[in-house]
C-alpha positions in Angstrom: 27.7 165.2 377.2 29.6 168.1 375.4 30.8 166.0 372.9 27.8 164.6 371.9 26.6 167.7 371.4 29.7 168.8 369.6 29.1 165.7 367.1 25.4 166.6 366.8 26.4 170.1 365.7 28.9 169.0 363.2 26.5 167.1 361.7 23.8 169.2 361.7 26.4 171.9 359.3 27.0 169.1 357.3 23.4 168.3 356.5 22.9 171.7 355.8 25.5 172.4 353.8 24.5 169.4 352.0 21.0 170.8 351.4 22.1 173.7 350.3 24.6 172.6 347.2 21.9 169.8 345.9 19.3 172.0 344.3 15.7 171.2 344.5 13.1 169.6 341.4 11.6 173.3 340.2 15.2 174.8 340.3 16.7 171.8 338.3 13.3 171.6 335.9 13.7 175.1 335.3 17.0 175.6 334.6 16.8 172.5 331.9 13.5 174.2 330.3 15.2 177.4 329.8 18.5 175.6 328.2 16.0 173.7 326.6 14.1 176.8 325.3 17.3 178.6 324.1 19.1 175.1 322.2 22.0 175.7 324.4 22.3 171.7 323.7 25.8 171.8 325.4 24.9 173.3 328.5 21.4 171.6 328.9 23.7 168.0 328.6 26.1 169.0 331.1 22.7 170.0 333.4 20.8 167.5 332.9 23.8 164.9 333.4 24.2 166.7 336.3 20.6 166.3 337.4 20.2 162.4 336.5 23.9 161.8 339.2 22.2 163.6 341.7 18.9 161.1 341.5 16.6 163.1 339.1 14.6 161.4 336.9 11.1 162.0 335.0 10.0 162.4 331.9 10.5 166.0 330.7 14.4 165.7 332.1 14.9 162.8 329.8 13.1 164.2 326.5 15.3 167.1 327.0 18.6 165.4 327.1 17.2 162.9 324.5 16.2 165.8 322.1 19.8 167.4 323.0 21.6 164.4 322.0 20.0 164.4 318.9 20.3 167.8 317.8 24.4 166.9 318.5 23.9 164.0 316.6 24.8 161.9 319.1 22.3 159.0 318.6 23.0 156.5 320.5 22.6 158.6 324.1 19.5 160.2 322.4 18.6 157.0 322.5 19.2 155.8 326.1 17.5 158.8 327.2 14.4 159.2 325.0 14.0 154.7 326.5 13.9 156.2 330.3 11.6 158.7 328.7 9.3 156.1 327.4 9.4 153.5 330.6 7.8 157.0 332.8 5.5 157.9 330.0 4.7 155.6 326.8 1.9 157.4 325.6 3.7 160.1 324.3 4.3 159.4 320.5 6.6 162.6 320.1 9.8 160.4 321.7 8.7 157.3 319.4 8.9 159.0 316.3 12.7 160.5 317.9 13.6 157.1 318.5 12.2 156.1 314.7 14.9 158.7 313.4 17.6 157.8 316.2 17.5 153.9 314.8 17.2 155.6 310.8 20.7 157.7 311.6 22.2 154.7 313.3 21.3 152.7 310.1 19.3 150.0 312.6 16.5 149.4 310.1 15.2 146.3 312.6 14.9 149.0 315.5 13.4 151.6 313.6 10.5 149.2 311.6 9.6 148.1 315.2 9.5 151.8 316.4 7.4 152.5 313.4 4.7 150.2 314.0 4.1 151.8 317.2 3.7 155.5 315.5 0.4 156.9 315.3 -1.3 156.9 312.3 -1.0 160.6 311.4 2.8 160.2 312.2 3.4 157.1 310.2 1.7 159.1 307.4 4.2 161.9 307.9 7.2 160.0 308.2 6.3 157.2 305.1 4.0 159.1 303.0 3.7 156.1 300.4 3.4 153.3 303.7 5.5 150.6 304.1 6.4 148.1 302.1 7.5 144.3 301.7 10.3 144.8 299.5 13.1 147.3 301.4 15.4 147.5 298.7 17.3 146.4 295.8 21.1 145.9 295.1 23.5 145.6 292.1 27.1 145.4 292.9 29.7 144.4 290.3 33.3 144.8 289.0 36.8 143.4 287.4 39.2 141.5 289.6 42.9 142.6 288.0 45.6 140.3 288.5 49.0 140.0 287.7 49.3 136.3 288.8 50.0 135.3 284.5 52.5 137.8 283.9 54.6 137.0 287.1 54.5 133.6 286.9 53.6 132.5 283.3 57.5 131.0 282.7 58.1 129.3 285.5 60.5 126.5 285.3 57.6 123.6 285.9 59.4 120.2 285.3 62.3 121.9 287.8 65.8 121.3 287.1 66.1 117.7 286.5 63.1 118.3 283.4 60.8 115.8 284.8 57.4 117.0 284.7 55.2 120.0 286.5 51.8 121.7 286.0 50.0 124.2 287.4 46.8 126.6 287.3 47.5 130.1 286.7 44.5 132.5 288.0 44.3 135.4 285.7 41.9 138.3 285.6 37.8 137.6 287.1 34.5 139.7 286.8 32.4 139.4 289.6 28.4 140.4 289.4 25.6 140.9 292.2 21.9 141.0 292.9 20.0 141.3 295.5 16.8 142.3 297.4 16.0 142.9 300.9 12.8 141.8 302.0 10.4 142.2 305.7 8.5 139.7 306.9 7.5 141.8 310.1 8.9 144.8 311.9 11.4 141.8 313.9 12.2 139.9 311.0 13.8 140.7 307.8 15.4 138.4 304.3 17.9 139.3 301.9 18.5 137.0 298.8 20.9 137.4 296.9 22.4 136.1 293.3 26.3 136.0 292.3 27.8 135.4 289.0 31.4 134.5 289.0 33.6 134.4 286.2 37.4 134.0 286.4 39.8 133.6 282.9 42.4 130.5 283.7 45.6 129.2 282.1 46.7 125.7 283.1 50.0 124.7 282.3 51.9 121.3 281.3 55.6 121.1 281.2 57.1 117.8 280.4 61.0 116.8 279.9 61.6 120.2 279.1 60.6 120.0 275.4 56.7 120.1 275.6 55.0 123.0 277.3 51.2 123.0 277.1 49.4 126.5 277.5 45.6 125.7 277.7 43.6 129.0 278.5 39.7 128.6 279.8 37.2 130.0 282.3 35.8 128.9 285.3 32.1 129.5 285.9 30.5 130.2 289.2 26.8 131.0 290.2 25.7 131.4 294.2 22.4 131.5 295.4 22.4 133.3 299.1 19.5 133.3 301.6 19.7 135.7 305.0 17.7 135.5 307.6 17.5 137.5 310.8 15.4 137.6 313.6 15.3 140.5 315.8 13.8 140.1 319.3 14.1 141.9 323.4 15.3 144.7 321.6 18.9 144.4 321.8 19.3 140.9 320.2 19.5 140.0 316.8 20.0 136.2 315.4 21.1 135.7 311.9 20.8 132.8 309.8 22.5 132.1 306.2 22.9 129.9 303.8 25.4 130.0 300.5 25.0 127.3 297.9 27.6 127.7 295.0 27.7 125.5 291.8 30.8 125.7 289.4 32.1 124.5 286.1 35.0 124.5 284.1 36.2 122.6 281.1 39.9 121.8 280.2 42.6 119.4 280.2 43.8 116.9 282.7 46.9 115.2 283.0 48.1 111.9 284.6 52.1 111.7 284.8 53.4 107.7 284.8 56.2 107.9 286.9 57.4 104.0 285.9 57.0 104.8 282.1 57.8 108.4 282.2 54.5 109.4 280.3 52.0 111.9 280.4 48.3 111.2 279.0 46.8 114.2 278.4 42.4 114.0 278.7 39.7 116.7 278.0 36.7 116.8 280.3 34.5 119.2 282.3 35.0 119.4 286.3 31.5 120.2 288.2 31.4 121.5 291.6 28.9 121.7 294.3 29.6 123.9 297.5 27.5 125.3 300.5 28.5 127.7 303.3 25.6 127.5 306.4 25.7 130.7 308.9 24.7 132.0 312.1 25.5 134.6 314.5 23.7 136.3 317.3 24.4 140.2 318.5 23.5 142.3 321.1 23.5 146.2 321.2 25.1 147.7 324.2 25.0 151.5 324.8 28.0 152.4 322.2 29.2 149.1 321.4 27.5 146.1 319.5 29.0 141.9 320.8 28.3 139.2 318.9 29.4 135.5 318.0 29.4 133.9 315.3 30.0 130.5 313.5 30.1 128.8 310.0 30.5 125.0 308.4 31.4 124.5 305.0 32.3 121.8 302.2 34.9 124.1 300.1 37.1 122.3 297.1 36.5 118.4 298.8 37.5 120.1 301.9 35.2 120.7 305.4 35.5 124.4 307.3 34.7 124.8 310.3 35.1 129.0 311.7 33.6 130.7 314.9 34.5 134.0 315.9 33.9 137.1 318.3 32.7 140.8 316.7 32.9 144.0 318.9 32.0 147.1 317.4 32.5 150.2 318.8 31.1 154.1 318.4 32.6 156.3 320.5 30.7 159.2 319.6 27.6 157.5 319.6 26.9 158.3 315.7 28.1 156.8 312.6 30.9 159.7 312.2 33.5 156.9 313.6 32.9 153.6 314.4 35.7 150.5 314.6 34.9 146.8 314.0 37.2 144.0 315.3 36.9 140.3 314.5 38.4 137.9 315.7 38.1 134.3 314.1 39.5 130.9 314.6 39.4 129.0 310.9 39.9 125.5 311.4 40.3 122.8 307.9 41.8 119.6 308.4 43.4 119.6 311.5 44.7 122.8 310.8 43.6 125.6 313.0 44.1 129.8 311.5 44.1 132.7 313.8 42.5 135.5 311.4 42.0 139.3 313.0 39.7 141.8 310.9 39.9 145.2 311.6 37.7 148.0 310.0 38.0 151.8 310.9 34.9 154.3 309.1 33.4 157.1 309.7 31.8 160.0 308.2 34.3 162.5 306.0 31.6 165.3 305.0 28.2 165.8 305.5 27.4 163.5 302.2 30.4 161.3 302.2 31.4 158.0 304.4 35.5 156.2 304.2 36.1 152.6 305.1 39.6 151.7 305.6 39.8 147.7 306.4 42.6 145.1 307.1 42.6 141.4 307.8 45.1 139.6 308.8 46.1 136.1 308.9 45.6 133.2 306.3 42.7 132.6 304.1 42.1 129.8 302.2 38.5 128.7 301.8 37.5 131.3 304.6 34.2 133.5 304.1 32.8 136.5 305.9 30.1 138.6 306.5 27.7 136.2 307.7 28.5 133.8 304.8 27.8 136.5 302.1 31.4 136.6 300.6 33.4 133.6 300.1 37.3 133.1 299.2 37.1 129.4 297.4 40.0 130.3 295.1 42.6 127.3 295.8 45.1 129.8 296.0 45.5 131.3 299.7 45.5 135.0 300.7 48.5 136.1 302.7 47.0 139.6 303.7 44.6 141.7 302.5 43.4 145.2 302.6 41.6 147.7 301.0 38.9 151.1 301.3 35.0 151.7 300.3 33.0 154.9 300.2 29.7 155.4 300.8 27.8 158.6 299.4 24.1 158.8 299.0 23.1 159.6 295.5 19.3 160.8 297.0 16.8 159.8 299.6 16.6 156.8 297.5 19.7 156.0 295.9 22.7 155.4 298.3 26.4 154.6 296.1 29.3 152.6 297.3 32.6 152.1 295.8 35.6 149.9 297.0 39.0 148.7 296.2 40.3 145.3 298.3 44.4 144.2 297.6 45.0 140.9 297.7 49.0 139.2 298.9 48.2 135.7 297.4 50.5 132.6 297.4 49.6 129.6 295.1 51.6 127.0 293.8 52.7 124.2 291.1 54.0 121.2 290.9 56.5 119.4 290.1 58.6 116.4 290.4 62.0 115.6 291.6 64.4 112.9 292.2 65.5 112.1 296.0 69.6 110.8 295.7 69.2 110.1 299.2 66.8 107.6 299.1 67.2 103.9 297.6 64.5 104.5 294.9 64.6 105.4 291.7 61.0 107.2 291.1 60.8 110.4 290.9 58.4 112.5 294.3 56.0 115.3 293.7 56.5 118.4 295.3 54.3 121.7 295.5 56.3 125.3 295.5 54.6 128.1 296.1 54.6 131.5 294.1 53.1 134.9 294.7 51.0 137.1 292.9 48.7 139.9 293.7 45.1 140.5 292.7 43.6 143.9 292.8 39.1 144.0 293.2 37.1 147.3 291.9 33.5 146.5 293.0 30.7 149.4 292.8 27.5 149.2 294.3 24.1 150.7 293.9 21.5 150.6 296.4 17.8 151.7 295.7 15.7 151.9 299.2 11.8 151.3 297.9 
């Protein structure tokens, strides 16, 4: 009987003790007003943390956090908490129009349109004073692609050692030109079309029994016609749809080699082609982290593509002041499948000023990206690439972007040679590679209507 009672005791202190270090709802409500009241956004996060562990939770406790993250900039728990705020009281416009500017910091233009059209009147006035419109914005991006590809590789030995016969196609320097205009159907789905024009400056080369070398310089014309598509739905999700049509053209010469005669016919014509990229990927936002999938078929250069791939990306401080992307993509072309990894680190530098830094490795050769937006077609394959962009808004209007991309590219030429070791006296073609390097300057222009 004494130790029951003993036990009873013991846990009658430890109830009491218990009671005493868990404080009650005015103490906790209080003491988060009064943070609250003096911006001591710090303190009132550690507090009201604290509260919401030890089971708090109602409205004012959640506005208060949310409205603390903000004010440190930390959208992405502003936004968690000003959600909890809105499931215990949706009536209250004040924490719709802090999510509005949550989703317009986090640039999540579907989230904040759908946040909008739930604003009051008198606070949609405030916030879009000229209303919303159709048209979001407009876009111009263009600039020279440099390469040194011609001056490398311009006297390579073609016909080889045994002056047989060799040609190639030597990519020189490219301008590339874009358009485009973002468009809202509703506050869940959104277009962007967009218009490319290509050009590149090409020399192909003819070298035959080492005494006639043909130089034939001409350009290579390319216009691409993209359509984007996304539906944005449960809050979290987002599904994307694309399509990329691309029609080229060159004219210049083409040669057939007569291996039994030893001849070369030379012919002028014009070479037409007709190319389509088809998209979709489906994302999900996650606290600090966006998942998604993704997939894409293609018809590049006579050729069928076929690349899925997984996205994570990640903000650790729940703003855009860093964030990482990482893709990872299987690329798979006749038979042949291509591990490609692309990894982009950005974040913000001053208060007016953004830095990309981005790398991708693996190899590219008819490979696209960015839901099917930019396209490598080039015949040549990239090795490796890297390269930087800034971001710096201009006004409430204007937003500029520069970047710079390196490419490590390999093509190649060919040539014929004779094989001693085999019983046959006609000569084999062979392809050997060569490397070059291009070097993209691309500046952008955004105007937000």
């Amino acid at each position: 009987m004494g130790r029951i009672t003993t036990i009873i005791f013991l846990w009658m202190i430890i109830i009491s003790v218990s009671a005493d270090t868990i404080p009650d709802f005015i103490t906790v409500n209080n003491n988060t007003y009064e943070l609250y009241q003096k911006q001591e956004w710090k303190l009132l996060i550690r507090a009201g943390k604290s509260a919401v562990k030890m089971g708090y939770n109602y409205y004012y406790l959640r506005m208060r956090l949310g409205i603390a993250y903000f004010e440190q900039q930390k959208y992405l728990y502003a936004i968690d908490h000003f959600k909890k705020a809105m499931e215990l009281n949706s009536n209250d416009p004040v924490v719709l129009e802090y999510l509005y500017y949550c989703y317009i910091e986090m640039n999540r233009s579907d989230d904040a349109e759908k946040t909008f059209e739930q604003l009051p009147s008198f606070i949609k006035k405030r916030v879009k004073p000229e209303g919303a419109r159709p048209v979001e914005s407009l876009f111009l991006e263009t600039g020279p692609i440099v390469s040194n590809n011609y001056s490398l590789n311009k006297d390579i030995d073609l016909d080889g050692p045994e002056n047989i016969y060799g040609e190639t196609v030597l990519e020189r320097n490219a301008y590339y030109t874009g358009l485009g205009l973002a468009h809202r159907w509703n506050a869940n789905i959104r277009s962007y079309y967009g218009y490319i024009n290509y050009r590149s400056d090409r020399t192909k080369q003819f070298m035959f029994s080492d005494t006639m070398r043909l130089h034939n310089d001409y350009n290579y014309y390319q216009n691409q016609f993209y359509l984007n598509t996304s539906l944005h739905f449960a809050e979290v999700w987002t599904l994307t749809a694309a399509m990329h049509y691309l029609h080229g053209s060159f004219s210049t010469y083409f040669a057939t080699y007569d291996t039994d005669n030893n001849t070369v016919s030379l012919t002028y014509g014009k070479a037409k082609l007709n190319n389509y990229v088809a998209s979709i990927a489906i994302e999900k936002d996650i606290h600090l982290i966006t998942m998604g999938v993704f997939s894409t078929y293609s018809n590049l250069n006579d050729a069928n593509q076929l690349q899925a791939g997984f996205a994570l990306t990640y903000f650790p401080f729940g703003n855009l002041n860093l964030y990482l992307d990482s893709r990872l993509i299987n690329h798979l072309q006749d038979s042949k499948n291509r591990t490609i990894f692309n990894q982009i680190i950005g974040g913000r530098v001053t208060n007016k000023l953004w830095l990309e830094g981005f790398v991708t490795f693996g190899e590219l050769l008819n490979y696209n990206e960015k839901n099917g937006y930019v396209i490598y077609n080039n015949p040549d394959k990239i090795t490796f690439k890297w390269g930087t962009k800034l971001f710096f808004p201009i006004n409430d209007k204007f937003m500029a972007s520069f970047e710079f991309h390196n490419f490590m590219k390999e093509g190649s030429f060919l040539t014929y040679k004779n094989l001693t070791e085999l019983d046959d006296l006609e000569p084999k073609p062979f392809y050997e590679p060569y490397t070059y390097q291009n070097y993209i300057f691309i500046g952008e222009l955004k105007w937000k209507l």
